[in-house]
Steps between C-alpha positions, in 0.01 A plus 500: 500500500242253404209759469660664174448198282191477605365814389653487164380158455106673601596787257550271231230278560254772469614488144546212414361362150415182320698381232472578156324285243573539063176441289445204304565562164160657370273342203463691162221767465201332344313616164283713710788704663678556124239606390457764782854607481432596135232722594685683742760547266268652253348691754836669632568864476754647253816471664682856422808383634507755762520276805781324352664806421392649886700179567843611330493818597807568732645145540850518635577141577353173619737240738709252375403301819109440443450248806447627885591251791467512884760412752465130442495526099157445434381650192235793600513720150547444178512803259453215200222301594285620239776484209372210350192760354633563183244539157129453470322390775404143491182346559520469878540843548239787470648694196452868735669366758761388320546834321523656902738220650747525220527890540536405897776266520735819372742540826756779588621808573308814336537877480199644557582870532811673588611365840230266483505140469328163466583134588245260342470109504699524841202360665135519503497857503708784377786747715555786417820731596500890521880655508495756785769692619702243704334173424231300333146547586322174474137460423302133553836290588331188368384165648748357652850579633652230280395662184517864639854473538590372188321810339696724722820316411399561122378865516880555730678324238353704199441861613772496779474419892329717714344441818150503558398868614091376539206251441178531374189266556249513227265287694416257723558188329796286511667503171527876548696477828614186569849553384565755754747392727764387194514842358576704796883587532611314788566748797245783404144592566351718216124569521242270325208645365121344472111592525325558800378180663767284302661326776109368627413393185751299375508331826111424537400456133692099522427453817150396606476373132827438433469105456238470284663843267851308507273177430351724180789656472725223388215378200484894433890517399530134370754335736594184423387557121816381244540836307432379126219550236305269722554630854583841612563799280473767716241705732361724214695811741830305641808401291682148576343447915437382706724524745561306877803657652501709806272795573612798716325797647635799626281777644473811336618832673269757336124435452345737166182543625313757253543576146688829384747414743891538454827350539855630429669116490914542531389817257271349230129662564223244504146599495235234658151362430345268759292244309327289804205266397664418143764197424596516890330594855769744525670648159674799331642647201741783427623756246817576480468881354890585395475135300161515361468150639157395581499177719150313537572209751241225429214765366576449157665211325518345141231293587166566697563471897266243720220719671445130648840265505451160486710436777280631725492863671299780570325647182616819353343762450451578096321863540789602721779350287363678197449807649895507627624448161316822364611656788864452357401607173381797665797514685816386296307433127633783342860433621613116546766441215537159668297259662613187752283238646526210775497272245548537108663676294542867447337756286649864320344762389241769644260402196513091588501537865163706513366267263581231729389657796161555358452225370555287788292743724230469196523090549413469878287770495265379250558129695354695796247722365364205299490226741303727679272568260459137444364382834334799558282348160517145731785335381678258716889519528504200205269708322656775532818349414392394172339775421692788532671567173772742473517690202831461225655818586559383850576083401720631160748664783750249602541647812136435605465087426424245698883383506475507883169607612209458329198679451268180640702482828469915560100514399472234762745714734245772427221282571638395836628827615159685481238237557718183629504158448136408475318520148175595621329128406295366763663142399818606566461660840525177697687265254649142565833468555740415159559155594084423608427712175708337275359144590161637461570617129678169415188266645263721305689459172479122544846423653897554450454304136216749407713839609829321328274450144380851550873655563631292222264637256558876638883413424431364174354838404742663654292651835748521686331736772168283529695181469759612816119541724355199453854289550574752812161388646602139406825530681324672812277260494750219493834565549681163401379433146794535326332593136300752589825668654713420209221711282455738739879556456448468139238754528703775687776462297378580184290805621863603636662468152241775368433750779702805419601536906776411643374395784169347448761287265654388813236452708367248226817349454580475850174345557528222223854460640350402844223310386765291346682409820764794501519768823564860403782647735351674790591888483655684788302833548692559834835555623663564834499863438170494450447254793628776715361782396139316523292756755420328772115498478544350157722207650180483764258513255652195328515284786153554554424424161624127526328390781269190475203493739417198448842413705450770742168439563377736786842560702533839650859638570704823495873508346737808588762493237807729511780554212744571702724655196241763414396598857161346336229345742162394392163289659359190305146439669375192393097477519214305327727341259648850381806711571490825607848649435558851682849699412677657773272342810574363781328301824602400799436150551509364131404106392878463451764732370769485218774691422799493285647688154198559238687222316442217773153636514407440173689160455273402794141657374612516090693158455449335791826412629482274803465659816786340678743604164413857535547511921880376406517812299390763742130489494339500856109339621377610790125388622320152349683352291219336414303744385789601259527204337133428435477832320814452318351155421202663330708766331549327157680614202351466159726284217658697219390244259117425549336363185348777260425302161377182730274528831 
């Protein structure tokens, strides 16, 4: 009876997250940022009106009941977060982005085509429901199941209840899945639909990285920011987020492995593209023939896509991404009436969506093809960077700004993909580390007084970018003089107040935020669904990735483990301070064996629950117990909130 509470109480712990911190209030944007506002605002494209009219375009209703709590009433959604945006944008605030976050915060339920439908500002991303013959057909069931089921509750209470007759996975990132569980029909079992490979990716994308990505993560978003004209207004891509509530994955059923291929869902026909390499590991689209209905995932957006995210991943691949989107022009150009995205709103018309489609494929194409170009001609990734000018037919397209993406970030995601992280420079093949560097620069500039009259006068003229490296190296250099970390945070936050992405806004926010004494709320990347459907090599492969050899020094052991829930046994060799993790192998006189649920395993190895706790819950050691607990010793999990704008 006692092992029960246990378990839950290792579940939980595994995702457990700090508290939440609001943003001071923010200081006013200096000449130097007005005056860059105003020429982005002259520099804007005509606005035609059309994405505001794209907008409209089959609203049926929006809830009367705009907030979203969990079980215990905490607040995890609100639809109105970003109401306060009303008029011109004011100086804090990138005019562009502006113009994009205002047209975001829209939330509903909209017609898209007949039978078709879409709920927006439900979550980070968008659902979307398909009327087949006996139920609803659900496509991307959001985040979480908190917010999944109030959109199911509001699509029920507007179009009628029906069960739901199927799921569909656009890809293998959480806000596209994570709702799941909520908008099944209690009792039933209809098939769920994804790429091939998208149970293995989602899993190992966050998990060998996953501290440091929810780390990045949480600056990426803006937790913790106070939404207002001085804190968050948006991700450049995602309406009011983000979000914290509970995150639930539920395998899929049927894999689409190749594109061309067919499904008859509860009678609707839906005709698949497999888009691997592009916004996600593992990704599709579909057309939807009888509706005209041409749905895109993450491959196109009203902003241009990360090639490289921030927040840390595997880079994407910009030839292949551009070459799927004129495959569906080749494929569906000529008849998509409608368009629907992950994220966004949607878009009418066979005329507009070609445009579209082109003109995004056009955009990270010519990113590609250029970058290239560039350090082929010797450029390093900063060079390149700055160098690489798109031309106005591609920037004058809403669709392709830097409102979430930007076109620095993917030449450098270029850069790295092709030739990696070294820029060819002798010097910087063998570089001192940050904090050794950073002292170096601020000795040979004559001392923290010298770098702070330098950074003031950078600030004065309103160089922001040079200003933020010399105070960086300050900081680095010495962590506890308060000024230069007040004007670093000075520094960051006016460079936020005039990028035109989302994100990089929060990250520079964020940043200031911190370097002002506040903690951004550590995001949850994982779950317990996701805890269990973890492969077991991957769980290996992380345990081996946290072990310290300085604490293990030159021990040699074996481990047998055994999950006794999945029939699921597996050899830890432990051998000149590395593990050797083999799936599925066994010996006959082990160090010491373990065994127990996958669960009590991984509180053990992953959170490393005492020892004697776990053995009152079921999990058995056989061999030295000595042995075990000097490698569990050296095992060490990394903290969720290591410093990233200090050493």
């Amino acid at each position: 009876m006692q092992a029960f509470p246990l378990i839950a109480s290792i579940a939980l712990a595994l995702l457990s997250c700090a508290a939440s911190a609001a943003t001071p209030a923010g200081k006013p944007a200096s000449p130097a940022t007005i005056a860059a506002q105003a020429r982005v605002l002259a520099s804007m494209p005509v606005d035609d009106g059309q994405d505001a009219a794209f907008i409209k375009q089959g609203f049926i209703a929006t809830p009367k009941e705009t907030k979203v709590y969990n079980k215990n009433g905490k607040l995890v959604w609100d639809m109105e977060l970003l109401d306060w945006m009303q008029g011109t944008a004011p100086a804090t605030v990138n005019p562009s982005l502006w113009r994009q976050m205002k047209l975001l915060k829209e939330h509903g339920l909209y017609q898209i085509a007949d039978g078709v439908w879409q709920v927006r500002g439900f979550d980070m991303s968008n659902m979307e429901v398909v009327r087949g013959q006996t139920g609803w057909i659900v496509v991307d069931p959001l985040m979480t199941i908190e917010t999944a089921a109030a959109a199911m509750k509001f699509v029920n209470a507007q179009l009628g209840e029906r069960p739901v007759s199927a799921v569909i996975y656009g890809h293998s990132h959480a806000d596209h899945f994570g709702g799941a569980r909520s908008v099944i029909t209690p009792g039933t079992t209809p098939p769920i639909y994804a790429p091939e490979h998208f149970l293995e990716e989602t899993v190992a994308e966050q998990i060998l990285a996953g501290t440091v990505m929810s780390r990045r993560a949480s600056y990426q978003v803006g937790t913790g920011l106070d939404s207002n004209s001085h804190g968050y207004v948006g991700s450049g891509i995602l309406g009011a987020g983000p979000t914290n509530a509970t995150v639930s994955l539920v395998p899929p059923t049927d894999l689409i492995r190749t594109t061309g291929e067919t499904r008859v869902i509860d009678g609707v026909k839906f005709v698949f593209q497999i888009v691997p390499e592009t916004e996600a590991p593992s990704e599709m689209n579909f057309f939807l023939p009888e509706k005209r209905t041409l749905y895109v995932s993450e491959d196109t957006t009203c902003t241009m896509h990360n090639l490289q995210t921030p927040r840390g991943a595997l880079v994407r691949d910009g030839l292949k991404w551009a070459g799927y989107i004129t495959e569906q022009i080749g494929m569906w150009g000529d008849q998509a009436e409608s368009l629907v995205t992950g994220h966004c709103w949607a878009r009418f018309g066979n005329a507009a969506i070609r445009n579209y489609l082109e003109l995004q494929r056009d955009n990270y194409k010519f990113i590609h093809d250029q970058t290239v170009r560039r350090f082929n001609l010797g450029d390093t990734p900063t060079e390149a960077a700055e160098n690489v000018k798109r031309p106005a037919a591609l920037t004058n397209q809403w669709s392709n700004r830097d409102y979430y993406g930007t076109k620095k970030q993917n030449v450098k995601g270029v850069y790295q993909r092709y030739i990696g992280w070294w820029d060819g420079i002798p010097a910087h093949l063998d570089m001192l580390p940050t904090g050794e560097l950073s002292r170096n620069y601020v000795d040979a500039i004559g001392g923290s007084k010298a770098v702070l009259r330098v950074a003031r006068r950078a600030m004065d003229k309103g160089e922001y970018r040079w200003a933020t490296q010399v105070l960086n190296d300050l900081v680095f250099a010495d962590p506890n003089n308060r000024e230069a970390k007040s004007l670093l945070a000075d520094s960051y936050e006016q460079l936020g107040y005039q990028t035109e992405s989302g994100i990089w806004r929060n990250y520079y926010l964020v940043g200031a935020a911190e370097l002002r004494g506040k903690q951004p709320e550590h995001m949850v990347l994982d779950s317990p669904d996701s805890v269990a459907a973890m492969p077991t090599a991957a769980f290996l492969a992380l345990v081996a990735a946290r072990l310290n050899p300085d604490k293990i020094g030159d021990r040699r052991m074996t481990a047998a483990l055994d999950a006794t829930d999945r029939d699921d046994k597996s050899l830890l060799t432990l051998r000149n301070a590395v593990i050797i993790p083999e799936v599925g192998k066994s010996i006959d006189a082990p160090t010491v064996s373990v065994s127990g649920t996958r669960i009590l395993l991984m509180g053990l190895f992953i959170r490393k629950i005492p020892l004697d706790q776990l053995e009152k819950a079921g999990l058995k050691v056989d061999g030295d117990r000595t042995a075990l607990l000097a490698l569990l010793d050296a095992i060490e999990p990394p903290p969720p909130d290591f410093p990233l704008v200090t050493p």
